[in-house]
Every structure is written in C-alpha cells, then in structure tokens.
N, C-alpha and C positions, 0 to 999 in steps of 0.2 A: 235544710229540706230542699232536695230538688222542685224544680220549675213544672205546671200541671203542662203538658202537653197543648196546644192549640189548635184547634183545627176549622179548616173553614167548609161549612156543610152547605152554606146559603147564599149566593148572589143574584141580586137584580138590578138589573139599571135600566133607566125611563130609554126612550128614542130620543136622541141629543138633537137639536134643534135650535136654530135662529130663537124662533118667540114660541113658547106655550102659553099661549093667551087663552085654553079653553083650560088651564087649573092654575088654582092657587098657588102660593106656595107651599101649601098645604096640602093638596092635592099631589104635587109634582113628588115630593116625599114621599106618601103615602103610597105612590102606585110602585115605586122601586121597592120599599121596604114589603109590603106585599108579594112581589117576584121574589123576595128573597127566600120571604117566610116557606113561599109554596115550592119552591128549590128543596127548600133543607126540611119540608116534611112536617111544619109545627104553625103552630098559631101564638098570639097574644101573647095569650097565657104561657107559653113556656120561655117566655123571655125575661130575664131577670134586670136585667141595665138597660139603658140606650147610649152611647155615645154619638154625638154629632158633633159636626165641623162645617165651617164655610170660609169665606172669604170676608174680609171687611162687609161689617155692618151698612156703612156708609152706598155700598154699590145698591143694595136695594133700596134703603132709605128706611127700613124695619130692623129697628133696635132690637138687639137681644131676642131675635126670632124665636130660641129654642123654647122660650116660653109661651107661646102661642102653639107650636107645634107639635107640643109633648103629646095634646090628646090623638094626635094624627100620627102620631108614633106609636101608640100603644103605652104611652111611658106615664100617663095620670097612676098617682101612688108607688112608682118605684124609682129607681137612681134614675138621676141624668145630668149627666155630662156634659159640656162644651167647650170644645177647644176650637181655637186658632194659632198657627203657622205662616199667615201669608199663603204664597201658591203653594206649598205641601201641606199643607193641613189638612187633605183628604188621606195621604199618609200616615200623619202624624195622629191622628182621628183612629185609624183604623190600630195602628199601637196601641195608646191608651187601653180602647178595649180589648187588645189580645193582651196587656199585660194585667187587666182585672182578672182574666180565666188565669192566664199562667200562673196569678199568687194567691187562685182560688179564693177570692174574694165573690166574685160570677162564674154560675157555672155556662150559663147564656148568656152573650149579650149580642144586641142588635148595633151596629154601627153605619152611622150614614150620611154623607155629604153632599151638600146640590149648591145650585146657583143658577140664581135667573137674570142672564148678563141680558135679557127685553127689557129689563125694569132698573137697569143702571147706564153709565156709559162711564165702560172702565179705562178705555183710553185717555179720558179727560181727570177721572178719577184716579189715576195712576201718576199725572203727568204733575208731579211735586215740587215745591221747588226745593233747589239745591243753596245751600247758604255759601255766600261770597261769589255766584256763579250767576251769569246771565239766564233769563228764563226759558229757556228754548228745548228742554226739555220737550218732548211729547209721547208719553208713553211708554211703556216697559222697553219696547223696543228701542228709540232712543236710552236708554238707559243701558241696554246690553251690546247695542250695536257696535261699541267702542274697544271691548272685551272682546270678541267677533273677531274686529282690526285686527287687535293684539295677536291674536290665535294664529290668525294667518302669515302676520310676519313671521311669529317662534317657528310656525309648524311649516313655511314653503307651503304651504296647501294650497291648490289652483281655485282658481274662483270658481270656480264649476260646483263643488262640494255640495253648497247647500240646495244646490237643484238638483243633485241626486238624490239627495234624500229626502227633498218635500216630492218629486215625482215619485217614489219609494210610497212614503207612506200614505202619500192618496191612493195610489191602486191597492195596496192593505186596505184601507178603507173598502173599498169596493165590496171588499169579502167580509164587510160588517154588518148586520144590517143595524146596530145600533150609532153608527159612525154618525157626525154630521154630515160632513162634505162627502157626497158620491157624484166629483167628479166623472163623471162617463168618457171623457171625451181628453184628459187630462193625457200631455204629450210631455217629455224634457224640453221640447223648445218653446210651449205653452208655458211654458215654468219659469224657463230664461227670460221670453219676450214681458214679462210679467211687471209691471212699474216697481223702481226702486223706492220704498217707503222710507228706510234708515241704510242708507250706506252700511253694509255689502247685503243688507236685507229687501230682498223682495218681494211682493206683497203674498204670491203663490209660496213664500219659504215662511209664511207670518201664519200662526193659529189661530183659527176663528174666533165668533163670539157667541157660548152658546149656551139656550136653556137645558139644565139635565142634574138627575142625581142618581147616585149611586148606594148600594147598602150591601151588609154582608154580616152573614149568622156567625158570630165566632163559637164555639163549645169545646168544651172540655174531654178526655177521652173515653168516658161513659155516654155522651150525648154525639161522641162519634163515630161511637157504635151503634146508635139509634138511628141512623141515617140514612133513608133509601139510597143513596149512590156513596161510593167513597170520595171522603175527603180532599181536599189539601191541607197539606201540614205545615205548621209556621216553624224553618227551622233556624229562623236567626233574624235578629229586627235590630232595628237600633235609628236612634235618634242624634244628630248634632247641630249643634248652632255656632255662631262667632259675628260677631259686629260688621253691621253694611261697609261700614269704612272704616280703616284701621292704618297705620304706617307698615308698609312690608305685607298687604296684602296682596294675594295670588287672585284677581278676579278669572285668570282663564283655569287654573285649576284651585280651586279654593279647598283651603285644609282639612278644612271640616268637610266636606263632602269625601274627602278620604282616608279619613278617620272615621267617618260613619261608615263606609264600606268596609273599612279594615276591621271593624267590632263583628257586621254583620257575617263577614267570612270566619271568622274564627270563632264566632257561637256555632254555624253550621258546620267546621272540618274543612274550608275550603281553600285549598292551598293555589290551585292553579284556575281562578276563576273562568277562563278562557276558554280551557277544556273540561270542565267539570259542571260548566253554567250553561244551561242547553238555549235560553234565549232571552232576551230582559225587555221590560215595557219601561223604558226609560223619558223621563217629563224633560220634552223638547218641544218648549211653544215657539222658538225659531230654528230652524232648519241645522244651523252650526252647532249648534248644542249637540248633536251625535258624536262627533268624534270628539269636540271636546270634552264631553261626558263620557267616554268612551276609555280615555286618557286617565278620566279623575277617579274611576268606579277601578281601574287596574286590569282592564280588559287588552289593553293596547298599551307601551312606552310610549313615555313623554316624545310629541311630535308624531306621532304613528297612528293617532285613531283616523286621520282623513283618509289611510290608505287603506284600512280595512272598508271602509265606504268604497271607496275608488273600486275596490276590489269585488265588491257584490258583496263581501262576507256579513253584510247587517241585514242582505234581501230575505223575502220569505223563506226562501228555500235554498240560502246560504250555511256558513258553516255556525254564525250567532246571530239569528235571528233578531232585530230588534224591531220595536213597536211594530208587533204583528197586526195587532188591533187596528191601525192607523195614527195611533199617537196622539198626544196633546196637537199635531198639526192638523187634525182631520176634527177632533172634538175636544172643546173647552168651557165647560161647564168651571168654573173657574177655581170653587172650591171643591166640588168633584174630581177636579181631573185627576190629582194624586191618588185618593180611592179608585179610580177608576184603572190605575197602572198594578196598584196591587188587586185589584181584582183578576184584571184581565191574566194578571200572570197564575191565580191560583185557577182560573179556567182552561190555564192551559195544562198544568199539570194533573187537573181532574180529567182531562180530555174532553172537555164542551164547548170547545173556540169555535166549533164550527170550521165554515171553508179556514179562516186563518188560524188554524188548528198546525203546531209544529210537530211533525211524527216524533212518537216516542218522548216527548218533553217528559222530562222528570224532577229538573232543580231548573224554575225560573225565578229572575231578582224580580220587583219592581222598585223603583225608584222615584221620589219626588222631591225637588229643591223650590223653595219661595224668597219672597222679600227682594234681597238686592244680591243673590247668591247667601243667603244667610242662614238659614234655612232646610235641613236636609232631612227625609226620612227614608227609607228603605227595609225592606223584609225580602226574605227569598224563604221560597215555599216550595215543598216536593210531595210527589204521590208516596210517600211513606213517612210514618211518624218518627222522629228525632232520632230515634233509641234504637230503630230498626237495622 
C-alpha cells in the first residue's frame, strides 16, 4: 500500500526571545500551537495526536514535561507522543508525526517543540566530561570548535568564512520578525572585531540563547483539501543516527548526515540537489557549519561549500538561498530550533516567509543535526503533492 500523502496546512511559532517570564511553559506552547491551529483553519477538536519534542529534561529541571502539558495541548484523552534527538529533535519530532498521517494511523496531528533556555543554563549543562580527558570542555562550542579546525585545514578556507555568514544570517534575521537577534546596527567588521569564544569561533559566529516554540498541522490529503490556503507537501524525510565517537569517524562530514540526505533525495526524485533545491533552512548554531554542511547535504564537492559562501551563492537573493529565516544563529530555542527549520522551509514553499520570502521557492530542504554530530533529520517539502 502506498504512503498517505502529508501535507502541512498549519504553522505557528511564539516571538523567540532571551526570557518569557510573562508564560509558563505552558503558556509558551499553548500560544504557538494556537497560531498553528488558526493557520490551518481547525480547532481542538480536529486534532487527532500530538507529538512533542524538546531538548534534555535536565535544561529546565521539569521531568517528563509532556505530562503536564498535554492539557495545554489539547491532547487530554488522545495519543501523545514524546520524542527526543538532542539538538534535532525539533526535526525528528516533526517526522514521527508526518509518518503517523503517512501510514494513516492519524489523519491530524498537531506537532510541537520549545524551550525555555531562561530557566536553564545550557552552556554549563552541555559542558560534559569527556573520559580519559582533562576537564576543559565548555560547551557545545568547545566541543565543535576542533571539527571547525579540521575543516579549515582539509578545505584552505580563509578564516573570514564564518563572519560571512553570521553577518549573512543576522541581516536575514532582520526580515523576521519572529527572529531573536535584530541586530540593526550589525556590520562584517562588527562580526570580525567580535571576541573569540572557542578558537576559530567568535562570539558574533555563536547562536544565542533563547525562549520559543514552534508547532505545525500535519494532515492527510482530504484534510488538505479543507484548507483555507494551500499547502506544503512532505516530499521526502528521513532520519539517521551513528555513535558520538567511533574509530574512523568523519566529524567534519559525518556519514550519517549523508546517508540521511541521500534517502531524503531519492524519496523526492532528486538527482541534482543544487539545481533542483530552491533554498534550505539548514541547523548552524556556529557560523562554519554552512559550508560544512553544505559539503555533507551534496550541495557542494568535498572542500567547496566555503566557496559557495565566499561567493554570495547562500545570500538571500543568491542562487541557493540558505537560512533565510536567520538560522539557528539569530534564534535558538534549543528544542525548537530543528522544527523551526522545517517549518520555515514549508513557509517558504507555501509563499508566507514574508520579507525573507525566496521568489518562486518550490522544493526547500530543512535540515536538523544534534548530540555530538550524531543525530540527523531532514524533510524537503514543495508547493505540490508527491504524485503531481
């Protein structure tokens, strides 16, 4: 039996922010998942699941949240779900529920992820120790910063790289108004003179810390027919993982993140991602992660995504568009952010991005990796259904 169709009829997402201290976490939910509802034209009642995702428990200090937050979901009396991924679990969150419609188990479901990095402090909550290794960790970023190195030697990339691209995605930002960071005043030498946090990262290339969640209507193709505006269509997803450490691991391109692309292009027909893929909301909570990511997803030869950067080709109004939204570098809601990249990408093929709106988008990826690169999920969505 072929796969039901998926399509996304609903997003909302809160104003991403430093601290929401005037709502719960209850509240913070409840106002995205709301926005979604009134998007896609439905209430409560027509919601059959919920799936949710976040980040480590621990960052809040509230265990097993989704049990509390069911009734602020709508979800008292029906399924629900919770997943975690590390940092893609907004990603991998928003799967789950498009593969409940796809094998018609749900003809709706509501999917939704936040975090409220006010009531944690995940720099210190992050900073692990490592066995047989001195303690000096601090941070996701010391933890990536090393891979970064690495990149730079394989690739000759000029150190300049990552302040094009966090100068890049703050002025995206600008054209959000759901972004955290609206920079106004944000220059390339503002970026550069920026204090170095983790060698070759600087604080202006580093992703904030911030409150926000995200939700989104999945339904099936009778319920996306019911839908005051059209769709976006789920036309390839897929999930992979592999161990933090392993012998003969690739940390600057890791295999599983292209092996999850390589599924996701070939459920959708995609032979020539480059030219076929009109712009991607790719998860870069530090600034190098574009071309290296760039490199891993097949968009660019090994050693060549820093030049499609160098080149403009990732600006708004370049030839492949990336993190138009502003990126995990502008907002990091921490278990949100991955939803927040397939969202943004299904707003863009619905044509609601607003100012960061790419003409004519029709197949954008979104892409989310967590843990230690371990972690990967992805969907690429278009303004017409699979089959069409």
């Amino acid at each position: 039996m072929s796969k039901e169709p998926v399509a996304v009829v609903g997003i909302g997402q809160t104003r991403h922010v430093a601290a929401r201290r005037d709502v719960s976490l209850a509240g913070l939910v409840r106002e995205a998942a709301l926005r979604a509802l009134q998007d896609a034209g439905l209430s409560w009642a027509d919601i059959d699941a919920v799936v949710i995702g976040k980040a480590p428990d621990f960052f809040e200090g509230v265990m097993m949240p989704e049990l509390y937050l069911a009734d602020a979901l709508g979800a008292v009396g029906k399924p629900m779900l919770r997943v975690h991924t590390a940092g893609s679990v907004g990603g991998s969150t928003a799967l789950v529920a498009a593969n409940l419609v796809a094998a018609r188990v749900h003809g709706t479901v509501l999917t939704l992820a936040f975090e409220k990095q006010s009531e944690s402090n995940a720099m210190w909550g992050l900073s692990l120790p490592v066995p047989f290794q001195q303690p000096l960790l601090a941070g996701a970023g010391g933890f990536f910063a090393p891979h970064i190195r690495a990149y730079m030697r394989r690739s000759g990339a000029p150190d300049t790289i990552g302040a094009l691209v966090a100068y890049k995605d703050r002025r995206n930002a600008l054209k959000n108004p759901y972004a955290h960071l609206h920079e106004h005043d944000i220059t390339l030498d503002k970026v550069m003179a920026s204090p170095m946090l983790w060698d070759p990262i600087r604080y202006s290339e580093t992703c904030p810390s911030s409150d926000g969640a995200c939700a989104m209507i999945l339904t099936d193709r009778a319920g996306a027919a019911r839908a005051p505006r059209p769709p976006a269509w789920m036309l390839g997803g897929a999930m992979r993982s592999e161990p933090t450490l392993f012998a003969g691991k690739d940390f600057v391109s890791p295999q599983a993140g292209q092996d999850c692309a390589a599924d996701v292009y070939r459920q959708a027909g995609i032979t020539d991602p480059r030219r076929e893929i009109d712009g991607a909301e790719i998860y870069v909570p530090f600034s190098w992660y574009e071309p290296m990511w760039l490199e891993n997803l097949g968009f660019a030869g090994e050693g060549e995504g820093w030049k499609l950067t160098e080149a403009g080709v990732t600006e708004l109004d370049g030839d492949l568009p990336v993190n138009m939204s502003g990126g995990v570098l502008s907002t990091n809601p921490i278990g949100a952010s991955g939803m927040i990249r397939f969202a943004e990408a299904a707003l863009q093929v619905r044509g609601q991005a607003g100012e960061h709106q790419v003409d004519g988008a029709r197949r954008v990826l979104g892409h989310a990796y967590g843990g230690g690169s371990q972690f990967f999920s992805m969907w690429l969505v278009g303004d017409r259904p699979p089959d069409s």
